[in-house]
Backbone bond lengths (Angstrom), bond angles and torsions (degrees), N, CA, C in turn:
res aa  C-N    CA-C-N  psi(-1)  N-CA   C-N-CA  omega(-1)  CA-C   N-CA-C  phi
1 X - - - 1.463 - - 1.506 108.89 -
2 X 1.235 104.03 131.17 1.751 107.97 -171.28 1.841 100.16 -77.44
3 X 1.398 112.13 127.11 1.267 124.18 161.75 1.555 123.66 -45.28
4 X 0.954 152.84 130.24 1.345 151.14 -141.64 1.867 94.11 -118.51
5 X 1.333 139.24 115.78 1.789 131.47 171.27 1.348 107.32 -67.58
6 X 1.200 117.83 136.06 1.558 114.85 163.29 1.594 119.81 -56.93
7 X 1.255 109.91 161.28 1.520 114.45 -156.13 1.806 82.81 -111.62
8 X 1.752 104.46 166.15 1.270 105.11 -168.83 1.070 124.16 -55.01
9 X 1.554 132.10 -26.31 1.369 150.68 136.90 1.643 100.74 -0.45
10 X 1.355 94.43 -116.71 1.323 120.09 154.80 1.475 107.54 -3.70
11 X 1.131 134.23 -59.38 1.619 127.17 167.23 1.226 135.78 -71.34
12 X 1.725 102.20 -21.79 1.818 107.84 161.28 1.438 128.98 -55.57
13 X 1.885 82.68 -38.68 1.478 95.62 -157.25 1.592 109.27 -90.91
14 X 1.504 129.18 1.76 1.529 135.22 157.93 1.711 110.39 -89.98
15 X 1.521 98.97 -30.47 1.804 95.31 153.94 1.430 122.37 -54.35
16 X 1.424 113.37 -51.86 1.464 116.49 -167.08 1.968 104.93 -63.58
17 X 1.626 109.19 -23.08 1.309 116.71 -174.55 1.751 91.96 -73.51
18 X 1.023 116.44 -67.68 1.544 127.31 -173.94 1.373 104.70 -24.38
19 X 1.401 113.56 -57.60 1.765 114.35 -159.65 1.443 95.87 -83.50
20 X 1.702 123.17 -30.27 1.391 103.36 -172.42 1.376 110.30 -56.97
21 X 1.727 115.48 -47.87 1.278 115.23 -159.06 2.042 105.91 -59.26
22 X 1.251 122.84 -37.29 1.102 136.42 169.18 1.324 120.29 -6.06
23 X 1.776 89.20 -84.86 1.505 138.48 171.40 1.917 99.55 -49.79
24 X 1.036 130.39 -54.98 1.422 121.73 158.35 1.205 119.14 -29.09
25 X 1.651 116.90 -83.38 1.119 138.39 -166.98 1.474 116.69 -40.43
26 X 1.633 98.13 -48.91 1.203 123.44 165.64 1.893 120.05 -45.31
27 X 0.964 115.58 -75.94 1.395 131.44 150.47 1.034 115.65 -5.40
28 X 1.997 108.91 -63.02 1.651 119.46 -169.68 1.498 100.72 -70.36
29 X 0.760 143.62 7.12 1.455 135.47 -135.61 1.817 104.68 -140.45
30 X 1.110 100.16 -37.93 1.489 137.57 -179.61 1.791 119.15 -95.64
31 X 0.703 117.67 -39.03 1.790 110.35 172.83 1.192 111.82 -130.43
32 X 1.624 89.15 139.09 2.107 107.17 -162.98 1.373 94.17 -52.21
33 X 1.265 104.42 145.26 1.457 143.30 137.61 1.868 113.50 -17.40
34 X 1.390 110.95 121.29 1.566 115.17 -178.01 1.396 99.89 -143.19
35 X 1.418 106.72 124.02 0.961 123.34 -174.12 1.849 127.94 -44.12
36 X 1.031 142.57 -171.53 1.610 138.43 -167.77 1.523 77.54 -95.38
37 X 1.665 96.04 174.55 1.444 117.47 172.60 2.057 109.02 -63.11
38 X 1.959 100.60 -37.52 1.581 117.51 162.44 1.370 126.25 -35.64
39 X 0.990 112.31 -86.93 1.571 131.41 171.13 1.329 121.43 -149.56
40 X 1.739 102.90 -156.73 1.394 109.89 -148.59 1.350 100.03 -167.44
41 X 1.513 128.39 145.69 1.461 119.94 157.70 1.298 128.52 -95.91
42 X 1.405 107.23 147.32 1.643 103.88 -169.69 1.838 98.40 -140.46
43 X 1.816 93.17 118.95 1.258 104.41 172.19 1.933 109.02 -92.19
44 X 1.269 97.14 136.90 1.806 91.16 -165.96 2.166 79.40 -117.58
45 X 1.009 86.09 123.04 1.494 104.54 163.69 1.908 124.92 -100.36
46 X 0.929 115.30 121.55 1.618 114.42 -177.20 1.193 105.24 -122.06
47 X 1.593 111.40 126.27 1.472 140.17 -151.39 2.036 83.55 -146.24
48 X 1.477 82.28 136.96 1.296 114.19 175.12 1.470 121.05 -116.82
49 X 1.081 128.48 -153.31 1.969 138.12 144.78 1.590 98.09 18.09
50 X 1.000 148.38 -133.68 1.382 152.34 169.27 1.780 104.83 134.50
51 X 1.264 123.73 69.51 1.518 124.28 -170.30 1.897 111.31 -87.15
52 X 1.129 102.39 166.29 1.237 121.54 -178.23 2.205 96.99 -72.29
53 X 1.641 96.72 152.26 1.494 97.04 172.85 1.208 116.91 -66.13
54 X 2.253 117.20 122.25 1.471 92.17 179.27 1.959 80.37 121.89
55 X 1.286 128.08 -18.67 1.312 117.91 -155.29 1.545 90.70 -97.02
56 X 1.122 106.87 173.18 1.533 116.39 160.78 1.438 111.58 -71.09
57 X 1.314 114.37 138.08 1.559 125.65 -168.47 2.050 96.21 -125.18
58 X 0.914 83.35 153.31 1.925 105.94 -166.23 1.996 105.85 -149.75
59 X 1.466 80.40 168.23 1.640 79.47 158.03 1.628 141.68 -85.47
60 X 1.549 96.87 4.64 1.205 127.97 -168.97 1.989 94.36 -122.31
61 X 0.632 130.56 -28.39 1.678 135.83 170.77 1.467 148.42 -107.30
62 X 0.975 86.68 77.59 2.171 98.80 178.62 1.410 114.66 -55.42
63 X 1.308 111.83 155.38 1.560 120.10 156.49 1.605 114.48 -83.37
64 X 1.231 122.30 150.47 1.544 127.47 137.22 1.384 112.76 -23.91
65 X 0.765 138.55 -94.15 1.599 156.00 137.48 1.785 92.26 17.45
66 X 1.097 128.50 -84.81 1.460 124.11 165.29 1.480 124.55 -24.63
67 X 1.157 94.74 -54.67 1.904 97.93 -166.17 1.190 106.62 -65.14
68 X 1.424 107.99 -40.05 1.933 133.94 -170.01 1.873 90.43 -41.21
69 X 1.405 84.47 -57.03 1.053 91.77 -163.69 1.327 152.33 -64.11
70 X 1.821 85.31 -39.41 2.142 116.72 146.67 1.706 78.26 -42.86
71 X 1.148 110.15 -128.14 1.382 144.41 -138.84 1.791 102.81 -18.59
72 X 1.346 125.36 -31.85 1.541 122.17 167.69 1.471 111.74 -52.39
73 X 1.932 111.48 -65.64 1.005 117.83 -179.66 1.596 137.30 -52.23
74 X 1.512 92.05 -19.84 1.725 97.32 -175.60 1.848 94.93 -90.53
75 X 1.224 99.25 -32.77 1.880 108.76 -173.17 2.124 93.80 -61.78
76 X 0.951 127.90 -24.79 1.120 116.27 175.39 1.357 122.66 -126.64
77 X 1.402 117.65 31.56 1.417 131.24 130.10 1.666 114.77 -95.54
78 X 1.203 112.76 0.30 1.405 100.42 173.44 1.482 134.42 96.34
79 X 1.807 95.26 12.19 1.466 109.39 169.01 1.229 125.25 -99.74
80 X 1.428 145.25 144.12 1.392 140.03 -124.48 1.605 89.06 -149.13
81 X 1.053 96.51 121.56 1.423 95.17 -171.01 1.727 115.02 -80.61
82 X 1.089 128.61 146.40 1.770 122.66 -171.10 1.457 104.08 -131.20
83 X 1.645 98.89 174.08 1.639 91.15 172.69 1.940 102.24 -107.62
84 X 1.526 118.54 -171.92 1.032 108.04 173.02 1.470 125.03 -64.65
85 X 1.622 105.10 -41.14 1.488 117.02 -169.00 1.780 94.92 -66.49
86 X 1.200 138.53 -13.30 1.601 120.25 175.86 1.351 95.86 -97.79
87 X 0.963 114.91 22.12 1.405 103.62 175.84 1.811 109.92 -119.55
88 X 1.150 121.40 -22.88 1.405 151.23 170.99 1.977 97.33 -77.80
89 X 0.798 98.05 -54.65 1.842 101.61 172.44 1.101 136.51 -60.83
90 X 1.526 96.71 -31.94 1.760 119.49 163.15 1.210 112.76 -68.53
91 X 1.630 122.07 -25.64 1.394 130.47 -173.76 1.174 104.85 -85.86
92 X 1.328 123.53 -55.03 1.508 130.46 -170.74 1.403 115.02 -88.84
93 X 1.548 120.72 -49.70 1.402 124.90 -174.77 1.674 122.82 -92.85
94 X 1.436 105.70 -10.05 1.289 126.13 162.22 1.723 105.66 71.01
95 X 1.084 102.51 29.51 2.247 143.90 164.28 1.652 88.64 -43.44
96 X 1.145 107.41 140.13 1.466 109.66 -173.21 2.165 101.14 -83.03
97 X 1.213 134.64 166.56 0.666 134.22 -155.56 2.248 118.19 -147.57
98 X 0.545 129.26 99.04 1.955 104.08 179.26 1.115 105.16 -20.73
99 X 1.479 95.35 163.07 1.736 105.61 152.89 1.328 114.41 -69.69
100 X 0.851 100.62 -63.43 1.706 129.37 170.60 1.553 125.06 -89.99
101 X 1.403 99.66 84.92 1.180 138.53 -164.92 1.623 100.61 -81.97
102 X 1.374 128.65 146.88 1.714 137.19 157.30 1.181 93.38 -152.94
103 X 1.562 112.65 127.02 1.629 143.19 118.83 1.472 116.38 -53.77
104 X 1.770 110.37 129.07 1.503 100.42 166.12 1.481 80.94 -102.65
105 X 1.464 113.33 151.79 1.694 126.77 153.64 1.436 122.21 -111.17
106 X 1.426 118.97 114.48 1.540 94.45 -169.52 1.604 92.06 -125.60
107 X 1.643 113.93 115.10 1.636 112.80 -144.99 2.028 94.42 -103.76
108 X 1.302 130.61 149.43 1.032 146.87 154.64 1.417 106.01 97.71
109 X 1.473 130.27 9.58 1.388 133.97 137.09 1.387 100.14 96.38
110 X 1.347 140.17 36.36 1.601 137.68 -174.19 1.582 101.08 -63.50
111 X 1.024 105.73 132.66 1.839 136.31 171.29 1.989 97.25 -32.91
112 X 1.506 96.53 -54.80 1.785 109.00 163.88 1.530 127.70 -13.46
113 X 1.519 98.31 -49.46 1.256 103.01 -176.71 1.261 142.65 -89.31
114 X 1.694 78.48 9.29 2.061 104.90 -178.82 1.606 99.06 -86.73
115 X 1.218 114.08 -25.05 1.376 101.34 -161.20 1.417 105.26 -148.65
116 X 1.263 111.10 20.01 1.412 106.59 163.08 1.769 109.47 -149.86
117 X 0.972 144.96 11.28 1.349 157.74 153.21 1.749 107.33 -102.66
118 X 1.093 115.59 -59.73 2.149 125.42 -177.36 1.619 89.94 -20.54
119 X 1.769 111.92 -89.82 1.280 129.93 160.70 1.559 129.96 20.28
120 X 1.715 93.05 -63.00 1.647 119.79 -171.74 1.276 79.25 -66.79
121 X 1.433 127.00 -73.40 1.471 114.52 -106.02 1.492 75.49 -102.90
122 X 1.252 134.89 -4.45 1.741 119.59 175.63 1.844 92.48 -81.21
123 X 1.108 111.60 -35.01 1.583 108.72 -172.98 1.673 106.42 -54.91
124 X 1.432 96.37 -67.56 1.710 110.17 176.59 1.566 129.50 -62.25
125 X 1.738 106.82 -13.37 1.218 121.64 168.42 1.560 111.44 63.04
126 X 1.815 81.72 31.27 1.907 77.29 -176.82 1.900 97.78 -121.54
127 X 1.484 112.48 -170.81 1.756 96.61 -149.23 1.814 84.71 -131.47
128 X 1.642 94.95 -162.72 1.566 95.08 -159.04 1.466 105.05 -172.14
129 X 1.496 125.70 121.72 1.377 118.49 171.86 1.943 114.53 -100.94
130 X 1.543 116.26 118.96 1.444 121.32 177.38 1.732 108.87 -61.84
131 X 1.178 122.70 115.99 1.574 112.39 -175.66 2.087 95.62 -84.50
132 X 1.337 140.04 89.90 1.006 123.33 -172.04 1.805 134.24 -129.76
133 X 1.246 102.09 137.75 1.511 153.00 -141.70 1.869 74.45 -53.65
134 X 1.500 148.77 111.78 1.153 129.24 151.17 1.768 119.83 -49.57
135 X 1.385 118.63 -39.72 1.544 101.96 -172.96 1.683 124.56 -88.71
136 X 1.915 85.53 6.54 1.756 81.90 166.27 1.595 115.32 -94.72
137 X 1.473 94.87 -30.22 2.014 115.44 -174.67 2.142 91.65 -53.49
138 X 1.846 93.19 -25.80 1.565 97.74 -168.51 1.380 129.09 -75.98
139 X 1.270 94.42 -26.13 1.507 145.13 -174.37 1.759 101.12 45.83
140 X 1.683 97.45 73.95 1.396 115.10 -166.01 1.792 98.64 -114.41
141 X 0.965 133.45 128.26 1.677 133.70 170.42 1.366 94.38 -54.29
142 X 1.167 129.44 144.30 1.233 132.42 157.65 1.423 130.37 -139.85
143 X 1.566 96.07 -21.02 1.429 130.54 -158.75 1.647 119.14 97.39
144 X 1.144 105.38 23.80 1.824 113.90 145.95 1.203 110.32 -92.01
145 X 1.347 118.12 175.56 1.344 136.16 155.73 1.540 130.56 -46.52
146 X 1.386 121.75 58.10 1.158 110.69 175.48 1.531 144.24 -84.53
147 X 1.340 101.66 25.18 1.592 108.55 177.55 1.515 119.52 -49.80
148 X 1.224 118.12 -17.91 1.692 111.83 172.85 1.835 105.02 99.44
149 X 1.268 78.67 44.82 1.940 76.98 170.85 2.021 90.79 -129.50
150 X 0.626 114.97 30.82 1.754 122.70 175.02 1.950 105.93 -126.52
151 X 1.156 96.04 137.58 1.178 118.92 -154.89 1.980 89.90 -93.41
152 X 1.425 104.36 120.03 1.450 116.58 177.07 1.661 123.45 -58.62
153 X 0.984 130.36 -176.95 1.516 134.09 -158.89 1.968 96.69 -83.61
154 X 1.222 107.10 -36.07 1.502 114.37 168.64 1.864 131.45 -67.15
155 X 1.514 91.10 -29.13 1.462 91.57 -172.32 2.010 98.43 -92.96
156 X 1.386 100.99 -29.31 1.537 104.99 147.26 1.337 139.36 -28.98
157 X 1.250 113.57 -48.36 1.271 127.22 174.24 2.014 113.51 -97.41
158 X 0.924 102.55 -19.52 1.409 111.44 176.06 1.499 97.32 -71.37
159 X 1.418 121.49 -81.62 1.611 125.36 159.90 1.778 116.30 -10.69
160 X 1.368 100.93 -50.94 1.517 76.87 -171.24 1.217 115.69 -111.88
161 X 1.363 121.22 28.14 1.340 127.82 160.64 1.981 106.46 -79.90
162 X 0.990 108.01 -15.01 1.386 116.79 150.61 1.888 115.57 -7.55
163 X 1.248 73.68 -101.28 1.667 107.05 168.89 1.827 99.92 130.53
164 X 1.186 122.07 -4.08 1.128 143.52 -174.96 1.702 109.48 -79.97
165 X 1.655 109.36 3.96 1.716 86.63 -146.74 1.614 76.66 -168.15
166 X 1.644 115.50 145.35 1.151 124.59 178.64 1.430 111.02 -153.56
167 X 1.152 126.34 154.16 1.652 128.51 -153.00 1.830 93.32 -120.28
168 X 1.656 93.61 142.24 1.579 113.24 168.73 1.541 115.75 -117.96
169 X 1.151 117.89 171.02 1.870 107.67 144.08 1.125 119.90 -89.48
170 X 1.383 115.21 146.49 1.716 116.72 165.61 1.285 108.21 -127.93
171 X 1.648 113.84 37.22 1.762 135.21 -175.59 0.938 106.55 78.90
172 X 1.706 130.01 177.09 1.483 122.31 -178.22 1.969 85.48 -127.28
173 X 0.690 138.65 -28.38 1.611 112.59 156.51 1.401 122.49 -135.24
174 X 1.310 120.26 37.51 1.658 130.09 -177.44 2.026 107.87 -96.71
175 X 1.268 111.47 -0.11 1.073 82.57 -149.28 2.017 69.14 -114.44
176 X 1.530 96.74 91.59 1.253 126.54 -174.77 1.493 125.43 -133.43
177 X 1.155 136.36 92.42 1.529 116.64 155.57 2.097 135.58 -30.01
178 X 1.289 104.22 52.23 1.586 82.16 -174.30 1.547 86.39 -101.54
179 X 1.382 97.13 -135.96 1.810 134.52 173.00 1.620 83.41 -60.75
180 X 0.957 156.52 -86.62 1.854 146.54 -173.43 1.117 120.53 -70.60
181 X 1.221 123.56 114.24 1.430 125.61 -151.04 2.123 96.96 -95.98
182 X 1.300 125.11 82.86 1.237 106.93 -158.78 1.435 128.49 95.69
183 X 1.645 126.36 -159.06 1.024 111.65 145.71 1.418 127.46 -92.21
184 X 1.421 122.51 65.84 1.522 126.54 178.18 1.488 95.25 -86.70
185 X 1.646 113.85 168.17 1.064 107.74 168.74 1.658 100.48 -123.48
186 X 1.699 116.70 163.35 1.417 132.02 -154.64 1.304 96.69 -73.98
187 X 1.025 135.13 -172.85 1.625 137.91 -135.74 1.699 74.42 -127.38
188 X 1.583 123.64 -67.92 1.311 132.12 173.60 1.659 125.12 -56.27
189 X 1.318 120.59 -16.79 1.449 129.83 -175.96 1.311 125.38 -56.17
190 X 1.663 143.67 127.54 1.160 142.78 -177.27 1.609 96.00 -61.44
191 X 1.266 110.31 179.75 1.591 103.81 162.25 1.632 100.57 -109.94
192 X 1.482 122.39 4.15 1.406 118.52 176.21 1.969 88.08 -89.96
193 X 0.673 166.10 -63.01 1.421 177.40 131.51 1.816 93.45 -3.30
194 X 1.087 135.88 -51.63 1.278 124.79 -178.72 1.815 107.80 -68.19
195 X 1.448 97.15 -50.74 1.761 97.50 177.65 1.552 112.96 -64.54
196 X 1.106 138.90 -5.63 1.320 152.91 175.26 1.541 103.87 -81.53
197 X 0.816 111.66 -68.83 1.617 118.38 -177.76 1.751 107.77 -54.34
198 X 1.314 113.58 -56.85 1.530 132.59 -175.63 1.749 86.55 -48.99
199 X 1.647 129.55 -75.45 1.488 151.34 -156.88 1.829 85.31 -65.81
200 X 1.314 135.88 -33.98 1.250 125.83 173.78 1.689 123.21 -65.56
201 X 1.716 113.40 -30.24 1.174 112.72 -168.67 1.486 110.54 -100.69
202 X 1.518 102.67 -28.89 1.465 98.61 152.84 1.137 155.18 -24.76
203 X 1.797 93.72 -45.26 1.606 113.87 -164.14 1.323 100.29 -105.54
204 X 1.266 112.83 -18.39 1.718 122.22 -179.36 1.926 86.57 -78.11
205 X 1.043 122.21 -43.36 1.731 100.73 -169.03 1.687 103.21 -83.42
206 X 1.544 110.35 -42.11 2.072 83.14 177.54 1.536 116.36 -64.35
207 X 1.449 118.50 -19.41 1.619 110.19 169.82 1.234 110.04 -80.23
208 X 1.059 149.70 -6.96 1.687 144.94 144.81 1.617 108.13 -46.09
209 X 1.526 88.44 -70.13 1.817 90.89 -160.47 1.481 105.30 -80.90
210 X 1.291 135.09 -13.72 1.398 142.68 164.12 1.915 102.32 -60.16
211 X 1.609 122.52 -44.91 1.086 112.24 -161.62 2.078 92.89 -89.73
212 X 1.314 118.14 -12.30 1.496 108.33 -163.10 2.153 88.82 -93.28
213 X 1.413 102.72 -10.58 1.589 100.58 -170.86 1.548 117.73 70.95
214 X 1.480 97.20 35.31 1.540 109.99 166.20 1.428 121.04 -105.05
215 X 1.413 134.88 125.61 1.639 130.47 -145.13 1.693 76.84 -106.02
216 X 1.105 149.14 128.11 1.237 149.59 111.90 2.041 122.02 -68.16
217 X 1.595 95.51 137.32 1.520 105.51 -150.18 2.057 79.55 -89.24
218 X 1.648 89.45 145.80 1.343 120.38 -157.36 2.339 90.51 -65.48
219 X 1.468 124.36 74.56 1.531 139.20 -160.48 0.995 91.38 -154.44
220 X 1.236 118.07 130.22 1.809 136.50 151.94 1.868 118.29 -115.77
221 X 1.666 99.87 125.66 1.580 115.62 -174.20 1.268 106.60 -99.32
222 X 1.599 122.98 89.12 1.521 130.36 -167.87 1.837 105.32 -35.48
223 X 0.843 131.69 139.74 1.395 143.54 164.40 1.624 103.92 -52.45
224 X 1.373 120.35 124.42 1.381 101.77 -179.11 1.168 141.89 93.26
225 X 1.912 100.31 -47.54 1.398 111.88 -157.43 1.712 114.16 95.29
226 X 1.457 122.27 -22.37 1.291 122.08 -167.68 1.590 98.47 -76.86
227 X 1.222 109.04 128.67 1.670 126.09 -161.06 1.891 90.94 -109.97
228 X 1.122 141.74 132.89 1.173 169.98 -132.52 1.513 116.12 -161.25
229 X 1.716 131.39 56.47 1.336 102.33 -170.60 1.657 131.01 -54.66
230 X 1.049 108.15 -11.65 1.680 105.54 178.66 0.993 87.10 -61.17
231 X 1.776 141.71 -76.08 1.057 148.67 162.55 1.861 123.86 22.39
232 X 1.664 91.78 -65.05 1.711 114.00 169.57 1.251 119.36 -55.29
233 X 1.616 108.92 -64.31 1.545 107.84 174.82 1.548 123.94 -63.49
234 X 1.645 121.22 -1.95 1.158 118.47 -177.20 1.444 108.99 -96.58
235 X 1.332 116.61 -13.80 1.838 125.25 -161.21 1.575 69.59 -103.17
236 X 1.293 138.44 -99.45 1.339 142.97 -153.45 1.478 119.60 -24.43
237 X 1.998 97.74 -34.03 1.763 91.16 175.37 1.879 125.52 -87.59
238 X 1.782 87.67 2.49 1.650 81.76 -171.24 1.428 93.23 -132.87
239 X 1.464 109.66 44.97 1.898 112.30 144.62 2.029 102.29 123.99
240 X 1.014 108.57 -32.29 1.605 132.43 -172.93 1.641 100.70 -33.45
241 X 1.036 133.68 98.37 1.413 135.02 -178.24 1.166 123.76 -100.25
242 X 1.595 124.10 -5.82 1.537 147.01 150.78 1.046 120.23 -131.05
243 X 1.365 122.28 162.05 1.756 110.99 149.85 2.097 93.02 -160.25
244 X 1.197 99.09 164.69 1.347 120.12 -150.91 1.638 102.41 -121.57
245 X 1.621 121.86 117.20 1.197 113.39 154.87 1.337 122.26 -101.81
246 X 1.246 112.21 -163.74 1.680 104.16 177.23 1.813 122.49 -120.85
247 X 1.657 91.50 45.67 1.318 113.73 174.99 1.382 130.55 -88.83
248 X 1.133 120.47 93.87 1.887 137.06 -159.02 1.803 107.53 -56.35
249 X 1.565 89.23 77.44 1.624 95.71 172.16 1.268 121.01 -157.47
250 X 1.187 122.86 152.77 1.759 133.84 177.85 1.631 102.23 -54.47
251 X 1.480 115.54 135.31 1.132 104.07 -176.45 2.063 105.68 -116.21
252 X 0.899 101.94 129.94 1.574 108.60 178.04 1.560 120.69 -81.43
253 X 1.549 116.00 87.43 1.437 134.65 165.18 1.505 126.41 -54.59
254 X 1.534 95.45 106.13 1.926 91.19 -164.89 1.864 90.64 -112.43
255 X 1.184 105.02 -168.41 1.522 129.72 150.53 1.301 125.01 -61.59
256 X 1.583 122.02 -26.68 1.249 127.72 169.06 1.630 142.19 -80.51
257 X 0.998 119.05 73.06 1.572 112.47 -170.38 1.145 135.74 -1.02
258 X 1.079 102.95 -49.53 1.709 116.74 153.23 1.501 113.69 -6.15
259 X 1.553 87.27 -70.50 1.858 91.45 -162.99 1.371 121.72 -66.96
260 X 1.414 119.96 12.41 1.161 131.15 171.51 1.397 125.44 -99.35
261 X 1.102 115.93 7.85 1.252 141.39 168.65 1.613 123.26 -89.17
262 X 1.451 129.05 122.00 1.391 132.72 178.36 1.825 97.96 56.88
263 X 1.240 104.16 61.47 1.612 113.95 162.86 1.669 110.65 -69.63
264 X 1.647 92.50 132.63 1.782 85.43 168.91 1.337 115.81 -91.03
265 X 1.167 119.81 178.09 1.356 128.50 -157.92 1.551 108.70 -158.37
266 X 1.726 115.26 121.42 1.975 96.71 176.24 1.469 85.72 -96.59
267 X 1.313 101.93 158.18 1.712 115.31 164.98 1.415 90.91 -83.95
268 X 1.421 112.70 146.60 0.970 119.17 168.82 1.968 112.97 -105.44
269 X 1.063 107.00 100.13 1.435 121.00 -171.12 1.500 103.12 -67.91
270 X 1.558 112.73 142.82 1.451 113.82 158.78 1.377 119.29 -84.78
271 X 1.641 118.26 22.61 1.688 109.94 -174.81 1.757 99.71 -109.02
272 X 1.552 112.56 13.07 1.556 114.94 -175.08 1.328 100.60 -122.26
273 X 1.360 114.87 168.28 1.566 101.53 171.56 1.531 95.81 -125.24
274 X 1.662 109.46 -174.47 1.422 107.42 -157.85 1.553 116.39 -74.38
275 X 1.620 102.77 -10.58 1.594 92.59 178.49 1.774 107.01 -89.32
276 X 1.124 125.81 12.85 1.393 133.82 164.38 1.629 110.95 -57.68
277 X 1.944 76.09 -41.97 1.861 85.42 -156.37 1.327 97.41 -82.93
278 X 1.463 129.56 -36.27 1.301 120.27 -172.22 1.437 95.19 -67.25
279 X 1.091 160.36 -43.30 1.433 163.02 -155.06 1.358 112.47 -80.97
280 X 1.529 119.74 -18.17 1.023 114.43 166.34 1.605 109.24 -97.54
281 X 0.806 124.62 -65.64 2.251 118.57 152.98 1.636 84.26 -0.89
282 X 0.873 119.87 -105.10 1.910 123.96 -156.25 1.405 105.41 -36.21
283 X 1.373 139.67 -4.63 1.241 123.04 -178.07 1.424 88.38 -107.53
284 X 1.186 143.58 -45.27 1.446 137.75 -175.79 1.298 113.98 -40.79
């Protein structure tokens, strides 16, 4: 039986298939990566001090020159930098998200980050949550660091009218070396006497930033890193929709609230340089 050729018809219309698939391929090939409707990965970076090139560098203090440099290197492996609240939205509102997700965290509010991080991240167009200290924003002695390199409850809110920059708690007087290292609780402590104290510092930091008219997003940045589960169930029952330790790991973004809970976090030290950090990403 003689085979019959398709008529020009017939040949448009396996053309029109040809270019669609193209135009796909094309597409796939061409616009970042977004995560499943499931999850998502989220690298949370914690940045401290942030000095000019030339400054003293610590494990607590980066250069300019450093960050410049994060934020290139991760921008061309293909991580997209986010803020917290799209990342809280992805959880709850099911907000589309990267695959490859980065948080910068830059925790206890250094003066630094007005004028030497803002800059970056308006340049790089990438964003940033302040984890911050109420009795320094207070600029109250307490037994923190109050020499006046922490940025007040005003320059707080100046910063994050940005849009570049979003505010956490990091307690309003826990984040102390005494007899409680953090929010740990005492070896001797009731847990009615521990939740008292915890429900005391709480209310002392939204009446700070409630009276300076600074909105901090409903996230807590453990003091330290010292993780406290009484601690968990007490932030979780009175609104707490994240909280952050300082445990150096990839964190896995689902649909479940859950996973927003006890986020890890690497410090990002100024005694490594950035191909440290990319080298450690590849082992995760």
């Amino acid at each position: 039986m003689k085979q019959s050729k398709p008529g020009i018809w017939g040949t448009l219309f396996y053309t029109m298939i040809l270019l669609s698939l193209v135009v796909l391929l094309w597409m796939g090939l061409t616009t970042p990566a977004y995560a499943s409707e499931s999850n998502a990965t989220l690298l949370i970076l914690m940045y401290h001090d942030i000095v000019p090139e030339g400054g003293a560098l610590s494990d607590y203090a980066a250069s300019t020159t450093q960050l410049e440099s994060d934020l290139q290197a991760l921008i061309r492996d293909g991580w997209e930098s986010v803020r917290l609240s799209d990342v809280i939205r992805f959880v709850y509102q099911g907000e589309s998200l990267p695959e490859k997700s980065v948080l910068f965290v830059f925790d206890d509010g250094y003066k630094s980050i007005q004028h030497n991080v803002l800059p970056l991240l308006e340049q790089y167009n990438a964003y940033a949550v302040i984890s911050v200290i109420g009795a320094r924003a207070q600029g109250i002695a307490d037994g923190c660091d109050t020499t006046g390199e922490y940025m007040d409850w005003q320059a707080l809110k100046q910063i994050a009218a940005s849009g570049h920059i979003e505010l956490q708690s990091h307690s309003a007087q826990l984040h102390v070396y005494r007899t409680r290292k953090g929010l740990q609780m005492l070896p001797d402590e009731s847990q009615r006497s521990y939740e008292a104290m915890l429900l005391a510092d709480m209310n002392q930091m939204a009446q700070w930033s409630q009276a300076a008219g600074v909105t901090l997003l409903n996230a807590f940045a453990y003091p330290y890193g010292y993780v406290e589960p009484l601690a968990d169930a007490i932030l979780q029952d009175h609104g707490y929709v994240a909280t952050m330790t300082s445990e150096p790991h990839l964190n896995l973004i689902t649909q479940d609230p859950a996973c927003l809970y006890r986020l890890g976090r690497l410090n990002r030290s100024g005694l490594c340089d950035t191909e440290s950090l990319m080298n450690w990403l590849k082992k995760q």
